[in-house]
C-alpha positions as CSV (number, residue, x, y, z in Angstrom):
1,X,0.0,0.0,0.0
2,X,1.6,3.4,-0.9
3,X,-1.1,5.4,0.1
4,X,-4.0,6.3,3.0
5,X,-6.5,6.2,0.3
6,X,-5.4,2.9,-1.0
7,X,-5.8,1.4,3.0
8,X,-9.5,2.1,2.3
9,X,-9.9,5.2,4.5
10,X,-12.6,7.8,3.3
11,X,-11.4,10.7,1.3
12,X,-12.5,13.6,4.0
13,X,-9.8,11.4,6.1
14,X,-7.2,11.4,3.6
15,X,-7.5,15.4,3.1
16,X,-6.9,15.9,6.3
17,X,-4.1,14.4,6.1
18,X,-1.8,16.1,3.8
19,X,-1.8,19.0,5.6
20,X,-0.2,17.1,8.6
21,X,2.5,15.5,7.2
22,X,1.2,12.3,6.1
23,X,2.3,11.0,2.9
24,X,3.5,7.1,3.5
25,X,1.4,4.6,6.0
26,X,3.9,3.3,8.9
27,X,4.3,-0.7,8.9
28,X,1.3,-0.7,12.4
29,X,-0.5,1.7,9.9
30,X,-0.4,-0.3,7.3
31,X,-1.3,-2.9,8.6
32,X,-4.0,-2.0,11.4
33,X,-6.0,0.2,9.5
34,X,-7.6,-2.4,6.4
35,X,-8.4,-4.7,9.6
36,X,-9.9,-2.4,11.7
37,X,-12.2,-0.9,9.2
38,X,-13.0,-4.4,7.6
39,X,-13.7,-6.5,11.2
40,X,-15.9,-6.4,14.1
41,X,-13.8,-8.6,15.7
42,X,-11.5,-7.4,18.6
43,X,-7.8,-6.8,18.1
44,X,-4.6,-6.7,19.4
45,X,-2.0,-4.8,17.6
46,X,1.9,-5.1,19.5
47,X,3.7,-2.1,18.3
48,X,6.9,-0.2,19.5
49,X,6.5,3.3,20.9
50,X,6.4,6.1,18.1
51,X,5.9,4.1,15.3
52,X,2.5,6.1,14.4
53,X,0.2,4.1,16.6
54,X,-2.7,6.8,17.2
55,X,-3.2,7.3,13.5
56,X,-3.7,3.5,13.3
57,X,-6.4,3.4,15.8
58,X,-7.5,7.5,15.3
59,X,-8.1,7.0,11.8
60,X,-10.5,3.7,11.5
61,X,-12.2,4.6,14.3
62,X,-13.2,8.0,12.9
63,X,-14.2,6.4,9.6
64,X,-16.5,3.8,11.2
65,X,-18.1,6.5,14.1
66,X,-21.4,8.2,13.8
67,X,-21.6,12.0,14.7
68,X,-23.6,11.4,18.1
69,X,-24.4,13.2,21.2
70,X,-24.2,9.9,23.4
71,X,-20.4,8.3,23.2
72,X,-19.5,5.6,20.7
73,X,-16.1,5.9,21.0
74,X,-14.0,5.6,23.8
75,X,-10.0,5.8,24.1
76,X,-8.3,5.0,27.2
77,X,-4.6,6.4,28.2
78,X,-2.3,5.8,31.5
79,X,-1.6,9.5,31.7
80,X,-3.0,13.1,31.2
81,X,-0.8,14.2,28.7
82,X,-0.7,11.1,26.4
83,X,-4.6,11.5,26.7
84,X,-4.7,14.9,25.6
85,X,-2.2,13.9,22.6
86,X,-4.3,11.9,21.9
87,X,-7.7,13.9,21.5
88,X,-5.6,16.8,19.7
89,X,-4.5,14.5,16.9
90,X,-8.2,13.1,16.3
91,X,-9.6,16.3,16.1
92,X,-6.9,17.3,13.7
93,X,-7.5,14.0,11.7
94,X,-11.0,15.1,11.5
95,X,-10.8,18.5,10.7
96,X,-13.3,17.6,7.8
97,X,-16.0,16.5,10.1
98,X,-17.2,19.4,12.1
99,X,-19.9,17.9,14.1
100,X,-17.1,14.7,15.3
101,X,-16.8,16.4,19.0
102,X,-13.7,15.0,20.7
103,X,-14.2,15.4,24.8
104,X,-11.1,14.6,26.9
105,X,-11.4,13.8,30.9
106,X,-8.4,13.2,33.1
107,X,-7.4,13.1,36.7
108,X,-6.1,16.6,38.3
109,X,-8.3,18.8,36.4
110,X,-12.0,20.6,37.0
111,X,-14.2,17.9,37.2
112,X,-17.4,20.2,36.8
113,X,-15.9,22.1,33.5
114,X,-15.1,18.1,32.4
115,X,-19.1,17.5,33.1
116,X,-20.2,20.5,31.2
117,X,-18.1,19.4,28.3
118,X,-19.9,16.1,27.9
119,X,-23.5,17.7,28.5
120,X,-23.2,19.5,25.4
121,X,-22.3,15.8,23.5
122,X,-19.3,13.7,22.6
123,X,-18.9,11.1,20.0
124,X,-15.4,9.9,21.0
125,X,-14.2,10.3,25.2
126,X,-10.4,10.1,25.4
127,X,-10.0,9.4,29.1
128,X,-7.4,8.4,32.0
129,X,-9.0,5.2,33.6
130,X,-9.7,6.7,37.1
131,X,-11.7,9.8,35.8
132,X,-13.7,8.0,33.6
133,X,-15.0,5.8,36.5
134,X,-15.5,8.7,38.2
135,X,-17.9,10.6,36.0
136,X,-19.4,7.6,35.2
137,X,-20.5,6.6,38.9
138,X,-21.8,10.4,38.7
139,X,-23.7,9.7,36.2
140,X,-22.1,12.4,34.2
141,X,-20.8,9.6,31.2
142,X,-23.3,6.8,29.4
143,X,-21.1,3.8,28.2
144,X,-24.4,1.8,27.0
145,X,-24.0,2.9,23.9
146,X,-20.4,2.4,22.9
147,X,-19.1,0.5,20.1
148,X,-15.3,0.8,19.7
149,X,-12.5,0.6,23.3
150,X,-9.4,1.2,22.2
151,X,-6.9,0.8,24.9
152,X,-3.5,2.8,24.2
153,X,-0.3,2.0,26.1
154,X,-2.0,-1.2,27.6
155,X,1.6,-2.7,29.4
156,X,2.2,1.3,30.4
157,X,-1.5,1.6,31.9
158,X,-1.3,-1.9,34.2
159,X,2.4,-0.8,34.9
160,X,0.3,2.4,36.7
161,X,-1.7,0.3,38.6
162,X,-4.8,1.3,37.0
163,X,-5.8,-2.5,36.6
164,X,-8.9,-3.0,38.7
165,X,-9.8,0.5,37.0
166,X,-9.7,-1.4,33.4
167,X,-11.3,-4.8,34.6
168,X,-14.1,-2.1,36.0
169,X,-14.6,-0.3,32.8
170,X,-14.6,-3.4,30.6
171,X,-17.6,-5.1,32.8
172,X,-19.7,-1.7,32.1
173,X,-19.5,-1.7,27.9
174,X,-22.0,-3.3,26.4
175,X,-20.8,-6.9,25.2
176,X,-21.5,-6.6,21.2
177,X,-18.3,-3.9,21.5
178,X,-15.3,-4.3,20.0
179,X,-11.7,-3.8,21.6
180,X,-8.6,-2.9,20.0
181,X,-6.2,-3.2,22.7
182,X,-2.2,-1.5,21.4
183,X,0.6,-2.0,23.5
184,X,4.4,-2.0,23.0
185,X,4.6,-4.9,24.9
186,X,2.9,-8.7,25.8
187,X,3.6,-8.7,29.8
188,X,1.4,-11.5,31.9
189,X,-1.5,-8.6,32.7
190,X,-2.3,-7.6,29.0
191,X,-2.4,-11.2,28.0
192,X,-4.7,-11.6,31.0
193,X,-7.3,-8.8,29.6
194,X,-7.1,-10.3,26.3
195,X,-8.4,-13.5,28.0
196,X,-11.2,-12.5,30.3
197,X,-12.8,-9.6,28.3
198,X,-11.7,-10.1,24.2
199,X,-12.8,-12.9,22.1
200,X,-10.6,-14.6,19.7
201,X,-8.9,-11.5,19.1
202,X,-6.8,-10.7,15.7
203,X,-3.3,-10.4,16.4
204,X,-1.2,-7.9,14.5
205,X,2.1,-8.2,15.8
206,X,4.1,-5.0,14.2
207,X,6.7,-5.0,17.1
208,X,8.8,-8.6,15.2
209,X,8.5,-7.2,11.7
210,X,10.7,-4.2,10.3
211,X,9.1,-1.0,12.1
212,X,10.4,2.9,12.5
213,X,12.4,2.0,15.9
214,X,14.9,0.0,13.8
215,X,16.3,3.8,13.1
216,X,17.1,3.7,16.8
217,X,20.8,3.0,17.2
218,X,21.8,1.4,21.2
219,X,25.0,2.5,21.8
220,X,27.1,2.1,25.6
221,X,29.5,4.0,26.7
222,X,31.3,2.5,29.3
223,X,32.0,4.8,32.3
224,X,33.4,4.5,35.9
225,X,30.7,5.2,38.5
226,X,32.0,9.0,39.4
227,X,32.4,10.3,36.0
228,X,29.1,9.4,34.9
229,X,28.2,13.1,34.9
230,X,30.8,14.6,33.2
231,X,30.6,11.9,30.4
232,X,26.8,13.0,29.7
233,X,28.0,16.7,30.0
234,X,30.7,15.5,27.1
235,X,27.8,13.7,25.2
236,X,25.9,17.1,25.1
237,X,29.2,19.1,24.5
238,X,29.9,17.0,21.4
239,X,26.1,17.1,20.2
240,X,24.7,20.1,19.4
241,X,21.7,19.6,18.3
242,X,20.9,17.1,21.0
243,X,17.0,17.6,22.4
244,X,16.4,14.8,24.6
245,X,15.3,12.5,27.6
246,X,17.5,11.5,30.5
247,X,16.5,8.6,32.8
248,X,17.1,8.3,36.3
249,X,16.3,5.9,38.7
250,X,14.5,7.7,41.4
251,X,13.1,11.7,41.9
252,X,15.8,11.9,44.1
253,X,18.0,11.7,41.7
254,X,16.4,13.1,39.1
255,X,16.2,16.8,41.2
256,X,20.1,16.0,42.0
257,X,20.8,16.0,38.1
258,X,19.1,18.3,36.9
259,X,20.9,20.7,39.2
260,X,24.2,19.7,38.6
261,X,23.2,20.4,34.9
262,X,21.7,23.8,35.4
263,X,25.1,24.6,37.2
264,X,26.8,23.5,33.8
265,X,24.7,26.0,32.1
266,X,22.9,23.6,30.5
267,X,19.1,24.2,29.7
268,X,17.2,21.3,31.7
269,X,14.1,20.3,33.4
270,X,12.7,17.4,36.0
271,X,10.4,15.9,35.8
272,X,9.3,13.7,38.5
273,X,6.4,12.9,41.2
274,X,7.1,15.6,43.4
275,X,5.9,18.1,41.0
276,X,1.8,19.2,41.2
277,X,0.4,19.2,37.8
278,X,0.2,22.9,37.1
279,X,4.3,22.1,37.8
280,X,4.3,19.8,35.6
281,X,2.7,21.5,32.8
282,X,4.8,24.1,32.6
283,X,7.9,22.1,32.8
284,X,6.5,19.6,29.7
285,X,5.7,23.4,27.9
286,X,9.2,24.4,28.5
287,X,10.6,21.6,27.0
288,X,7.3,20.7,23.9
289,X,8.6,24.4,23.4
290,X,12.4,23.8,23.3
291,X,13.3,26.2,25.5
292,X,15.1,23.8,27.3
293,X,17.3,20.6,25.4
294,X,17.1,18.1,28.1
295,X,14.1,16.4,30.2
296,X,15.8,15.0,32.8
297,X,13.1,12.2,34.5
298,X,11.8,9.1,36.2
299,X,10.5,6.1,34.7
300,X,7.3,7.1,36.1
301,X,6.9,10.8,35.3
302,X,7.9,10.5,31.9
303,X,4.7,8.0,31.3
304,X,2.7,9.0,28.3
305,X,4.7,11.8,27.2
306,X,4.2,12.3,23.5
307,X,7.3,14.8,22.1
308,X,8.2,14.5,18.4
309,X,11.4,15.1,17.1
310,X,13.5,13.3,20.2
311,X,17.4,13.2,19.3
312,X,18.4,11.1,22.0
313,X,17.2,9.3,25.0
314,X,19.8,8.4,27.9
315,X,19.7,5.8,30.2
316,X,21.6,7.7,33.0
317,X,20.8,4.8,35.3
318,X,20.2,1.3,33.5
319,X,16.5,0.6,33.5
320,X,15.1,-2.5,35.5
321,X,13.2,-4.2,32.5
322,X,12.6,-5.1,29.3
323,X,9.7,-3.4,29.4
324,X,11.1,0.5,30.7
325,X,14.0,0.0,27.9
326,X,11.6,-0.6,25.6
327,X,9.4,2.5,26.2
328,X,12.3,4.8,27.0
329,X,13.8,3.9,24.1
330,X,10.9,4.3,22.2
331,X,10.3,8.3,23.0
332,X,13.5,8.6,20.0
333,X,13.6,7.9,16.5
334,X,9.9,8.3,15.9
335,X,7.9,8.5,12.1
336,X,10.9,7.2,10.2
337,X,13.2,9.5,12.0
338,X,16.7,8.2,13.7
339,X,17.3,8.8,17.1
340,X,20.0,7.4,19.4
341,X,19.2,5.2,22.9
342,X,22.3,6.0,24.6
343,X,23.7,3.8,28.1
344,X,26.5,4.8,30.5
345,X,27.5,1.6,31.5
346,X,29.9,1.3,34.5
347,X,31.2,-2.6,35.4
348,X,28.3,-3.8,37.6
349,X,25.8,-2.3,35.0
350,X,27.4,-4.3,31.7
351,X,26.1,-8.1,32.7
352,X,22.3,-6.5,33.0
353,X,22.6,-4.5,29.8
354,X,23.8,-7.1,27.8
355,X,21.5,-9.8,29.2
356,X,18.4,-6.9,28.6
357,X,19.6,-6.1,24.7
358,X,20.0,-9.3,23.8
359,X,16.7,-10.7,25.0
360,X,15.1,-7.9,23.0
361,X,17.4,-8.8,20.3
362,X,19.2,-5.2,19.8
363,X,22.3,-4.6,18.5
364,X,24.3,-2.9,21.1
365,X,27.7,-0.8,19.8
366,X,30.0,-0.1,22.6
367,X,31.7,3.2,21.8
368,X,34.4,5.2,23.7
369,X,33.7,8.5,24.5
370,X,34.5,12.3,22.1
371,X,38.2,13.8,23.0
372,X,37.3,17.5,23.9
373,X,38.5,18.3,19.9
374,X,35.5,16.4,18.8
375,X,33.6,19.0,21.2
376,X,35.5,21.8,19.5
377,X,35.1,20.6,16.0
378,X,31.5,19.5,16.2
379,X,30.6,23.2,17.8
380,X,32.5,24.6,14.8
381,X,30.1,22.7,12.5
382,X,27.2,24.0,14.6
383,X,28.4,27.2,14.3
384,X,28.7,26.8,10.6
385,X,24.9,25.7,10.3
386,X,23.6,28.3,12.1
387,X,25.4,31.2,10.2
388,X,24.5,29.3,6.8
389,X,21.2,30.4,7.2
390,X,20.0,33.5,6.5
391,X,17.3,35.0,8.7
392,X,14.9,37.4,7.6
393,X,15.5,40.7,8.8
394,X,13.2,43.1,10.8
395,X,12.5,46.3,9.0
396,X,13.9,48.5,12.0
397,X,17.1,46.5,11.6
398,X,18.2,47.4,7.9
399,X,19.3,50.6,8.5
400,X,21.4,49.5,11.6
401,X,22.8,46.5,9.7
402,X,24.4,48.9,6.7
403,X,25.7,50.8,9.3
404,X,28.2,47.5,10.4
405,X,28.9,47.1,6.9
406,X,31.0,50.3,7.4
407,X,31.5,49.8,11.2
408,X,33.4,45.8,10.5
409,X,35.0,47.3,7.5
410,X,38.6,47.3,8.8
411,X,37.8,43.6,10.3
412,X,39.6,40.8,7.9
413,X,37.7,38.1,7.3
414,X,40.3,35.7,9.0
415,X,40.0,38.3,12.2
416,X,35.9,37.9,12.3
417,X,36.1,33.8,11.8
418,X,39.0,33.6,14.8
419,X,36.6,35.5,16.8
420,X,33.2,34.1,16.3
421,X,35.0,30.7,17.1
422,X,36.9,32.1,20.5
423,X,33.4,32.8,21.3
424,X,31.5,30.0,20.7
425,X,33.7,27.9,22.3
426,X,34.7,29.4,25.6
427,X,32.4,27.4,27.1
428,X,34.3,24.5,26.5
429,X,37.6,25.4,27.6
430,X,36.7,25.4,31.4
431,X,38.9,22.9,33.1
432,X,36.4,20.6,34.2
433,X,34.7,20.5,30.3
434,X,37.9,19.9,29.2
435,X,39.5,17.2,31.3
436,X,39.3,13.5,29.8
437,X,36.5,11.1,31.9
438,X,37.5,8.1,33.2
439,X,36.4,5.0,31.8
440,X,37.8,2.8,33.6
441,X,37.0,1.6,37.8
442,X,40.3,1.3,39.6
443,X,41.9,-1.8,40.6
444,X,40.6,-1.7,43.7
445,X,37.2,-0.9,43.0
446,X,36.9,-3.2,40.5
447,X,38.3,-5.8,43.0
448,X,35.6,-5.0,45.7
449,X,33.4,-4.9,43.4
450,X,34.2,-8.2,42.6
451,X,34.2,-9.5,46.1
452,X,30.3,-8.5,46.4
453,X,29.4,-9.9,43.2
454,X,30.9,-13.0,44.6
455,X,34.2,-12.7,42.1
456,X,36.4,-14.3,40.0
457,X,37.9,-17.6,41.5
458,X,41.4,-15.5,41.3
459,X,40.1,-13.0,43.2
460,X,38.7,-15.3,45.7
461,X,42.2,-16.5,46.1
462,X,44.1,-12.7,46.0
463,X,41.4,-12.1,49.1
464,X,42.5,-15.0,51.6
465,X,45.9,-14.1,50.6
466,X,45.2,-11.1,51.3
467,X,43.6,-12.0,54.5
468,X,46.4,-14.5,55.7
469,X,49.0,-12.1,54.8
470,X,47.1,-9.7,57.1
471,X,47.0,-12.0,59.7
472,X,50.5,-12.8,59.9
473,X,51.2,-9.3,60.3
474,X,48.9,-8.6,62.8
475,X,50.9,-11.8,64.7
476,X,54.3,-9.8,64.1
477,X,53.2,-6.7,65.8
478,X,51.9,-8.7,68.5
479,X,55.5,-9.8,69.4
480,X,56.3,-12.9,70.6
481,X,54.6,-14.8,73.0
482,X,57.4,-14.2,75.7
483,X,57.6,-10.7,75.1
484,X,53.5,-10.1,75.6
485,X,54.9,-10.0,79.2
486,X,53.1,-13.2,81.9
487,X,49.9,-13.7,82.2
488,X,49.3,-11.6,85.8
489,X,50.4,-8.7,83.6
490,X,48.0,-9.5,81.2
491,X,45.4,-9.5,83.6
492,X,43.5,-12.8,85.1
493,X,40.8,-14.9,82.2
494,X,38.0,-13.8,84.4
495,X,38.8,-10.0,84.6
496,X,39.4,-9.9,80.7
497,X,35.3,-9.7,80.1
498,X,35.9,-7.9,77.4
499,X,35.9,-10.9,75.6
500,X,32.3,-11.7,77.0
501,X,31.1,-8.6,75.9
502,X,32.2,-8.7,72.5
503,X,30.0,-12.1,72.3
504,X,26.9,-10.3,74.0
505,X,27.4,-7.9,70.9
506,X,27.6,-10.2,68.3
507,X,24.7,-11.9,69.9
508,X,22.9,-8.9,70.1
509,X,23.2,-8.0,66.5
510,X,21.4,-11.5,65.6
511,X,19.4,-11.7,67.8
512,X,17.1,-8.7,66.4
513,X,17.5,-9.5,63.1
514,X,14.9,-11.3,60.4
515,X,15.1,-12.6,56.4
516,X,13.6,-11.4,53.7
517,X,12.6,-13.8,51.0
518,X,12.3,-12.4,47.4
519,X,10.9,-14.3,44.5
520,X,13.7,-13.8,42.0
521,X,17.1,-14.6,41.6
522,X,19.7,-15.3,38.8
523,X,17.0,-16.9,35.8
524,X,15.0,-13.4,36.2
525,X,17.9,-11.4,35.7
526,X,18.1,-10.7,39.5
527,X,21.6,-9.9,41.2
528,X,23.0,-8.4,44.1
529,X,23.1,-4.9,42.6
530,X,19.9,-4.6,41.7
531,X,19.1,-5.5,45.3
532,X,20.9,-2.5,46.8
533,X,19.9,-0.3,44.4
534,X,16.4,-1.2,45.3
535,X,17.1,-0.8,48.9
536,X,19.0,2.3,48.4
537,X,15.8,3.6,47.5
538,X,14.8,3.3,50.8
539,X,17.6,5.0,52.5
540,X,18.9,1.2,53.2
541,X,22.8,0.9,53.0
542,X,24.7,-2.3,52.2
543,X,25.6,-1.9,55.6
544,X,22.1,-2.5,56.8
545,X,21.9,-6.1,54.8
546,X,23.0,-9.4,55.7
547,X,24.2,-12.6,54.3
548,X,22.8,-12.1,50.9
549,X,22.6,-14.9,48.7
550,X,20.7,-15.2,45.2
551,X,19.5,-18.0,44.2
552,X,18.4,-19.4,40.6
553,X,14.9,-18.6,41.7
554,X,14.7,-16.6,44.6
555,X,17.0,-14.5,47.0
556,X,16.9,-14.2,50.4
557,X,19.4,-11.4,52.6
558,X,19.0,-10.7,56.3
559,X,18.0,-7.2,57.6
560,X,17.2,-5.8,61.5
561,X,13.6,-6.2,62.8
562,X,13.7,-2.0,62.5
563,X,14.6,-2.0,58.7
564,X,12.3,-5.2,57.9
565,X,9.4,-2.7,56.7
566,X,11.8,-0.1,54.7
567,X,12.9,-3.6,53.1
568,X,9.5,-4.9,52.0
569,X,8.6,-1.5,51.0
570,X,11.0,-1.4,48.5
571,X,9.5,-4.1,46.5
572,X,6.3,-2.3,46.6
573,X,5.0,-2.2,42.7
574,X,8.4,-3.8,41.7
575,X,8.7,-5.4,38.0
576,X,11.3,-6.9,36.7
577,X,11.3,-8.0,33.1
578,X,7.7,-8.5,32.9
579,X,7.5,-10.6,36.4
580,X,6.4,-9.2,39.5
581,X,8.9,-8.9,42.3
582,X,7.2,-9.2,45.5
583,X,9.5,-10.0,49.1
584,X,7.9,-11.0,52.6
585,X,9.1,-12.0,55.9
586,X,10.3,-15.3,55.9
587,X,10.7,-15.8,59.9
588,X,12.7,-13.6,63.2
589,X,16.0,-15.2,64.3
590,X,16.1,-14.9,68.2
């Protein structure tokens, strides 16, 4: 198919079109749109983020929708702003049907204006799953006369915990409706919905078959833990034109980032669940707007965000599932355009990224670093673009501008390019832009870091070396036995209670401790790290845990009876790769 009109869809549709941008169907477009406006039956199409999934659905379902007062049509999104990309781009794909009103309700906004909107009619609701339910036990939305669910971002909206939500809506449609279900991915809880509310549903499975994200290049850089920043201040240094998404692990570090990029003068913004929506608006205005180059943000907060044009999405901290690298890598390379998934990778991140990539079956390139000369030379080349073009000139300028002819006059043209380039690269020449990032852990990180990971057999053996060799010399500055002075001197057995004490200690330490069972281990793609980083979350130290040990299925580690509920909470909503990662208390040591 080479063209809208040849996928069947009416011509008013196809008009409205052109002026968008649309000339070629996507591969999900393609191939959702015949089906959907051929079948009644339900569907479920698997497609990667920002391969032109809301004109797949959008389009058929405006083509098969009456003009009505009572709903027909009903979209449902995990988040307010995916919700209200999505309502924007069906009323610009039916800007040829003027009576086709479009009504968006989400969470955080007036829910009387909401009310008032569907009064005066609606033949499509885009909605956020807890807002609908809640006009609709108000009596403010009738769902007895739809025809078409489409659910958008199904993994993303379970992921929120809005599943109970969905299971809710679904009981209230009428059962001659038809569901078209789109989601990036297959985890256990989509399948699940498939199941109890579709019947024998069409699969269209885009996300195997060549599809835009294949313009996505995955490239690593490997990075020791400390330089992490300065190698994505490099990364920004050496691309210009980058306008992008960082991911970080938690708010925390998120609002840590961002201000340590601010510092650099960079233009970034976080986003993250701290923020109140009117917060939140104007930060994803700022950066819809350009006005700054980098979102930094949470897994979480950056649900449902809907940018075009992305350049490059970083995965400041490696992402806990297939699922999250999916989606953030997703927000990049979108319509046919190429984009770049980029990872800082230190050592204990590698095993997890390559396990993760090759699952998905991406082609990771693992790629050192610019030199601060490719900074210099890829500014220059900025530079050089932006001067290429000529802007058009405000009236009250001309006269000003003959004026520099005369005024720049004596100014060689070597002189004017040595000094546009001193200028657009002083930025660069502080010290800390300039100094080369290390790569590379030191020995003895790397060698600790081994030790936790459980190690190399030869570093098993450099440790009791270590360890007797230690020993030996804590026997030499002992002395010998003879010269440790006589017993008396040393004081009499029952007087050196120090001794007993020390036991009482060690006693007391176990005594008020408990284990934590988790039910994941190696075959999930569980280690120790991920462990303490989910701990850390929690303001729990490795410190804190004992005797970890992961299993092929399961891990248990030992924490006090005070930490035991910081420890559980941490699971708390955990996936990992699709499974759910729950912990509980196994049993109290006394």
């Amino acid at each position: 198919m080479s063209s809208f009109l040849e996928l069947g869809l009416p011509q008013p549709l196809v008009d409205a079109l052109e002026p968008l941008g649309f000339k070629t169907p996507t591969p999900v477009q393609a191939e959702a749109i015949p089906t959907a406006l051929e079948t009644d039956k339900d569907l479920v199409i698997v497609a990667k983020t920002g391969t032109g999934k809301t004109a797949a659905f959008g389009l058929p379902l405006l083509a098969r929708l009456e003009e009505t007062k009572t709903p027909r049509g009903l979209v449902l999104a995990p988040t307010r702003e995916l919700a209200c990309q999505i309502a924007d781009d069906l009323r610009s794909f039916g800007a040829n049907l003027p009576e086709f009103r479009i009504v968006t309700v989400y969470g955080g906004a007036n829910i009387q204006k909401q009310m008032s909107e569907l009064k005066r009619g609606a033949s499509v609701v885009v909605a956020t799953p807890g807002r609908l339910l809640d006009l609709e036990r108000r009596g403010a939305l009738d769902l007895s006369q739809v025809t078409k669910l489409v659910i958008d971002e199904a993994d993303e909206i379970l992921n929120m915990g809005f599943e109970e939500d969905v299971n809710e809506i679904l009981s209230k449609l009428p059962e001659e409706h038809a569901t078209w279900l789109f989601s990036a991915t297959m985890p256990k809880g989509v399948v699940k919905i498939a199941q109890n509310f579709m019947t024998d549903p069409l699969r269209i499975d885009v996300a195997r078959g060549k599809d835009e994200t294949s313009k996505i290049d995955h490239i690593a850089y490997e990075v020791a833990p400390r330089a992490k920043f300065r190698a994505l201040v490099r990364l920004f240094d050496a691309n210009p034109e980058m306008y992008g998404i960082v991911f970080c692990r938690t708010r925390r570090d998120v609002q840590e980032l961002n201000e340590l990029l601010v510092a650099e003068n960079i233009s970034s913004a976080g986003l993250h669940g701290d923020l109140n929506q009117g917060q939140r608006d104007y930060v994803m205005l700022q950066f819809r707007k350009r006005r700054v180059r980098l979102l930094t943000a949470t897994d979480i907060a950056a649900r449902g965000i809907d940018v075009n044009d992305i350049t490059h999405v970083i995965h400041y901290d490696i992402p806990e599932s297939f699922e999250a690298y999916t989606h953030r890598s997703g927000r990049t390379g979108r319509a046919g355009k190429e984009g770049q998934s980029i990872s800082l990778v230190t050592v204990r991140d590698r095993g997890r990224l390559n396990f993760m990539t090759k699952k998905l079956g991406i082609k990771l390139k693992i790629e050192k670093l610019p030199k601060i000369n490719d900074v210099y030379n890829a500014q220059l080349r900025a530079l050089h673009t932006e001067l290429s073009v000529s802007p058009e000139l405000p009236e009250v300028l001309e006269e000003s501008l003959s004026n520099a002819q005369e005024i720049f006059a004596d100014l060689d043209r070597e002189t004017l390019i040595r000094t546009l380039c001193i200028q657009a690269l002083t930025e660069y020449t502080k010290p800390e832009r300039m100094r080369d990032i290390d790569t590379r852990e030191s020995r003895a990180r790397r060698e600790r870091s081994r030790s936790r990971d459980g190690g190399r057999e030869g570093g098993r053996y450099e440790g009791r070396q270590d360890a007797r060799r230690s020993r030996r010399h804590d026997r030499d500055d002992r002395g010998d036995r003879h010269e440790r002075g006589d017993r008396h001197e040393r004081g009499d057995r029952h007087e050196r209670s120090d001794r007993g004490d020390r036991r009482e200690r060690r006693g007391g330490e176990s005594k008020g401790s408990c284990t934590i069972h988790v039910n994941a281990g190696k075959t999930h793609g569980f280690n120790q790290d991920t462990l303490k980083d989910l701990l850390s979350n929690v303001r729990l130290s490795a410190r804190n845990v004992k005797g970890m040990k992961v299993g092929n299925a399961s891990t248990s580690f030992n924490v006090s009876r005070r930490d035991a509920d910081a420890a559980l909470r941490a699971f708390k909503g955990y996936r990992l790769n699709g499974k759910r990662v729950s912990a509980r208390q196994y049993q109290d040591e006394s």
